[in-house]
N, C-alpha and C positions, 0 to 999 in steps of 0.2 A: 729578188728585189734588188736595183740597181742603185747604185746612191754614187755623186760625185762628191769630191770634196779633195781641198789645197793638203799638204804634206805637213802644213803647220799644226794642223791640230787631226790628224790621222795616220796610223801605221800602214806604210805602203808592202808591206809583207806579214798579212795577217799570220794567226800561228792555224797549222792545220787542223790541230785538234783543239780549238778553245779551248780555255779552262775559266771558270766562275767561281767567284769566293762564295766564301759559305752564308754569306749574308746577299747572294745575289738575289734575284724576281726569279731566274730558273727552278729553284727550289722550293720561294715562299708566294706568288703568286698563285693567290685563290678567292672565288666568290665566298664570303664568309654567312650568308644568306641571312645577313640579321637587318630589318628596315625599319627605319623611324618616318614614322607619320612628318610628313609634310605637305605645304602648298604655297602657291607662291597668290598677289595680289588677282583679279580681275583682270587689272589693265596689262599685267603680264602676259594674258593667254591669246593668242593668234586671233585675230578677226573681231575682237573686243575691242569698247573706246572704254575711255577712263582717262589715260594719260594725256592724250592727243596726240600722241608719237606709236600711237603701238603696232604699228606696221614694222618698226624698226625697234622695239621696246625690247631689249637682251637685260635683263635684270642679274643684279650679283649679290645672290641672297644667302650666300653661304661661306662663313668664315672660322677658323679656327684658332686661337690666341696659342701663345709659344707658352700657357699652364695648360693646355691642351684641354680647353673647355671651346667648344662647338657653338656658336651661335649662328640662328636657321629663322625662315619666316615659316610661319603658319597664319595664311593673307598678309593681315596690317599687324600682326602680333609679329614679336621677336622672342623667341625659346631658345632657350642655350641646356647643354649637354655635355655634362663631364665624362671627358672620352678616355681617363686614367681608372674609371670604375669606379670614384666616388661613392659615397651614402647618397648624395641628393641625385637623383634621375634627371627628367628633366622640369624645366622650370622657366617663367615665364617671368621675361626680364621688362615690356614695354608693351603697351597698345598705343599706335600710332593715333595722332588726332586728327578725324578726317578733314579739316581746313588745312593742313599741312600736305594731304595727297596721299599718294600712295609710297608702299615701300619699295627703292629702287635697288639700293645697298648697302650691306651689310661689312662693315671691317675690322677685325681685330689689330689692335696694336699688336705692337713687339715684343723681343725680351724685355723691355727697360719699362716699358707699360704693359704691361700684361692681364692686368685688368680694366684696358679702356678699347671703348667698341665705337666706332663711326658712323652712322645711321646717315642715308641720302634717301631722299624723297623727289616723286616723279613733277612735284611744283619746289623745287630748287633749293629744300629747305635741309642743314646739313644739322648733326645733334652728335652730341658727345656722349657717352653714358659710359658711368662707373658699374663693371658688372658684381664687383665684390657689395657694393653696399645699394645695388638697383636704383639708381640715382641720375637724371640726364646733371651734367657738368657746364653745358656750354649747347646752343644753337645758334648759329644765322644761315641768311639766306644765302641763292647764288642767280647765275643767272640759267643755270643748268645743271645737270648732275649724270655720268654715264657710268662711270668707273674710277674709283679711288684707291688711293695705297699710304701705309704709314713709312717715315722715315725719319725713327727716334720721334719726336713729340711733333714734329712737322707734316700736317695733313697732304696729300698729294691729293687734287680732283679733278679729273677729268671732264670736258666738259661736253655736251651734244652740239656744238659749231666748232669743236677741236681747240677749243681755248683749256690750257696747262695752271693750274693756281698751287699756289703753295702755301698754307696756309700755319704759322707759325703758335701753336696753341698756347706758348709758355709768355707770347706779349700779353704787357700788361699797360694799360686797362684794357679789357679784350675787345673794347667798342673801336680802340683804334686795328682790328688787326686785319683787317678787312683791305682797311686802306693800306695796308703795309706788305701783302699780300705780290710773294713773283707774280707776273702773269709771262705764260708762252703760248707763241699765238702761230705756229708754223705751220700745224696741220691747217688743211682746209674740211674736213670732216668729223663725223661725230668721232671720239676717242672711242675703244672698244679695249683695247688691253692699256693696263700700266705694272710695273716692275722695276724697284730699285734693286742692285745689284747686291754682293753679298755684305761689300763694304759700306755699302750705301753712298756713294760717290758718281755712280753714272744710275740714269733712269731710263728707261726703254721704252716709250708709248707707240702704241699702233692703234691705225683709225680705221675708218668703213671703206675709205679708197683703198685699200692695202697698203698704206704707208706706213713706215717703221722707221723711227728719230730716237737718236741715241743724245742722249745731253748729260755733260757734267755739271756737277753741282757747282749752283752759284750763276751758273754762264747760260744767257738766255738764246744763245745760237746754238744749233747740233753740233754733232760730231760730224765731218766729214770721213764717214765711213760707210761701206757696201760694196753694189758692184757697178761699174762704168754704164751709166744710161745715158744719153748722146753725152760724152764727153763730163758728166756730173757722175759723182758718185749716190748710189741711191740703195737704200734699204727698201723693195719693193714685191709685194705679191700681186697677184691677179685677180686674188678674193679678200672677204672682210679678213683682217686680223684680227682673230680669235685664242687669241694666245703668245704673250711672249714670257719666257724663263730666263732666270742666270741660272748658269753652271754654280754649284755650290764648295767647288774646292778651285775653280780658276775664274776672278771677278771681271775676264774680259769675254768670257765665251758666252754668247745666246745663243738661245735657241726661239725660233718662231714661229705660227702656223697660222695656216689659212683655214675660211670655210669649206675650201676647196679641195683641202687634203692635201696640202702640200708644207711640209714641213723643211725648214731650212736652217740650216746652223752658221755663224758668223763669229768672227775674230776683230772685236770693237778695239782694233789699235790705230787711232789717226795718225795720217803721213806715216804709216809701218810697209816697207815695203813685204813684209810679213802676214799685211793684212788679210785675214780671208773673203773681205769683201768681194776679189776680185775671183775667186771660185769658188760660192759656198756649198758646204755640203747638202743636199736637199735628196728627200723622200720623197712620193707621192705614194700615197696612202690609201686613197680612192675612198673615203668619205672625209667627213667635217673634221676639224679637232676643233677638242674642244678645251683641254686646257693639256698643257705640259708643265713638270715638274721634275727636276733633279735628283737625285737618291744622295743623302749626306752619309750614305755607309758605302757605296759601291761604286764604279764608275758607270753609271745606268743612271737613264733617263725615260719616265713614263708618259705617254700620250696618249686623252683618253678620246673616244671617238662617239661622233651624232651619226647622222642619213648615211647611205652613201653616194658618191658622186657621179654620176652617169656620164659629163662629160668628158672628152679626150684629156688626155692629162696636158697640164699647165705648160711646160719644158720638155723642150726636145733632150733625147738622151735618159728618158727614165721610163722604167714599166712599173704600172702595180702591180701588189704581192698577188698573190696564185688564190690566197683566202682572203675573205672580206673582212675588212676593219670594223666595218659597223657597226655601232651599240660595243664596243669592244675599252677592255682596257688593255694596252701593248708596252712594254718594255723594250727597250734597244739599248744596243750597248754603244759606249764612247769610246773613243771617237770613231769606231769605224761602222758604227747603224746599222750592227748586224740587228738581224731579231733575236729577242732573247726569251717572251715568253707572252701567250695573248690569252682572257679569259674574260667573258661576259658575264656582266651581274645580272642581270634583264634584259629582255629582249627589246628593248625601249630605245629610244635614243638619251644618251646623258647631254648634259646643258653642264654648270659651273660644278667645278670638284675639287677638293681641296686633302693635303695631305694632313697629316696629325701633325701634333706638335713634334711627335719622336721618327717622325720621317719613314713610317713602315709601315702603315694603313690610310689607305684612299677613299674620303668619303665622293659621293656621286648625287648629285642632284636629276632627279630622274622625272620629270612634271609631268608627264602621260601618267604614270603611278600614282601621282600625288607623293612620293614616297624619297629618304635618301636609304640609298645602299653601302657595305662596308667591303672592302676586301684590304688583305694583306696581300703587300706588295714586297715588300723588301724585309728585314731582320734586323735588326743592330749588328754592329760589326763587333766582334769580340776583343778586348784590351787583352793583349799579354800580360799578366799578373809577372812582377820583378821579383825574383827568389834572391837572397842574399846568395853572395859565395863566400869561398872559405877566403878570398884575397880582400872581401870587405870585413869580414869579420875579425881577420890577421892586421889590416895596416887599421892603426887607433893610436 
């Protein structure tokens, strides 16, 4: 597998014999073969009407909150699942009201909310809900709904004409917060990924054009950052963006993919002469991805995969790997995208997947199944335990 990429964020003299910590995917990557009943709406499934969009209907019905309780659709129901092994199984948090649509998305809040969940509906209608006391907190409407993200108590939603809203949940009276509401309006397409970084200071949106806009908080223009398209810098794939990540220990690195199989890594530093816009590292994978995800123990990054791609690859200068990605979860290492370890849970294609709250098991939305799947990916990384010495114990 050939991968290019700038010197700013890759070693230009790999080591001959890698070596991987102990908490790498080479050791703990494995199909764990345990599956929870799932299903997603109607209007979700290919060739179905319900929503009036479902030729394009990519639903994101699977999130996990940072107490590491799991909430999933089962249709217009919402089920949540405590994934620390709890006494309660699972449980059934909402049934959708059918004058409100279907269910489109599903979001956990943060660490600092950790029991609030974001509900989006395929007629535009957005819902709060308290998972600790099974409770909605707050609804309105929008004018769409594709793809949403939290950051801190501020809703992020994406919209199906590429319109950006930011929704402030802590205004008060909340009838005003609508009107008080950022709007970014740059994409010309439906939004497909969103991602705020690790600081939550930049957001990363990518749309059904393959376009990818990097924005700082607050500031309703991008970032001028990527690579030189006539004379414009541009963050740009060939296929939908179906995925964009921050790096979890450096808040400037992403990472991005296509439906296409092609994944690309960038260096979001405006005016840096540094910037890796201008070579970014890129894969070609040879089927879909479907989502990527950073390892908070290791320097590894996991990408999991749909179909495969039949066509010629996207960029001159790249082959795909020797084996097929497809229906695959793959780990690679940073920065230099070696492979580090590949394993299928089902022979199916995966759709949306989400990591655990303790960053070491992958769950997998699997809709041909009806079913999610688990596997472990990564380990925790082990703390050096501090022994006193005898010179702490001597100077008192």
């Amino acid at each position: 597998m050939r991968s290019a990429s700038v010197s700013s964020i890759r070693s230009t003299t790999p080591p001959a014999h890698p070596t991987f910590l102990d908490s790498s995917a080479k050791y703990h990557l494995r199909n764990l073969k345990i599956t929870i009943d799932y299903s997603v709406p109607t209007s979700a499934i290919p060739g179905t009407l319900g929503s009036g969009d479902a030729t394009n209907f990519t639903p994101h019905l699977l999130s996990c909150s940072t107490s590491n309780v799991l909430c999933f659709s089962r249709g217009n129901r919402v089920h949540f699942k405590n994934m620390g092994g709890g006494s309660e199984d699972i449980g059934q948090l909402c049934k959708l009201q059918e004058d409100r649509g279907d269910l489109k998305v599903i979001e956990c809040g943060g660490s600092d909310m950790p029991h609030r969940v974001a509900l989006g509906t395929t007629k535009g209608f957005v819902q709060i809900w308290d998972l600790k006391v099974k409770k909605m907190t707050m609804s309105w409407s929008t004018k769409g709904v594709s793809v949403m993200r939290w950051n801190g108590p501020v809703l992020t939603v994406g919209g199906l004409k590429g319109t950006i809203r930011h929704y402030d949940t802590r205004v008060e009276p909340k009838s005003k917060m609508k009107d008080l509401a950022p709007k970014w309006t740059r994409h010309q397409a439906r939004i497909t990924s969103l991602a705020w970084n690790i600081n939550g200071k930049i957001l990363a949106s990518g749309d059904e054009s393959g376009m990818v806009y990097c924005w700082e908080q607050g500031k309703k223009v991008p970032l001028d950052v990527g690579e030189f398209v006539q004379r414009r810098k541009k963050i740009q794939h060939s296929g939908i963006v179906s995925a964009v990540a921050w790096c979890t220990w450096h808040p400037r690195i992403l990472a991005s993919g296509d439906s296409k199989g092609i994944l690309r890594l960038w260096n979001v530093e405006a005016g840096s002469s540094s910037s890796n816009g201008l070579m970014p590292g890129m894969l070609d994978l040879g089927a879909s991805i479907t989502s990527l995800h950073f390892s908070p123990h290791t320097k590894e990054f996991v990408s999991t995969h749909g179909a495969s791609v039949t066509d010629a690859p996207a960029s001159e200068g790249l082959s795909r790997p020797r084996f097929s990605m497809a229906n695959s979860v793959t780990v690679h290492a940073f920065p230099s995208l070696r492979h580090v370890n590949t394993v299928s849970v089902m022979n199916k294609p995966y759709r949306d997947c989400v990591l655990n709250a303790q960053g070491t098991k992958l769950i997998l939305e699997i809709p041909e199944e009806n079913k999610l799947g688990i596997c472990d990916v990564w380990s925790k990384r082990k703390e050096l335990k501090r022994h006193s010495s005898f010179l702490d114990s001597a100077i008192r």
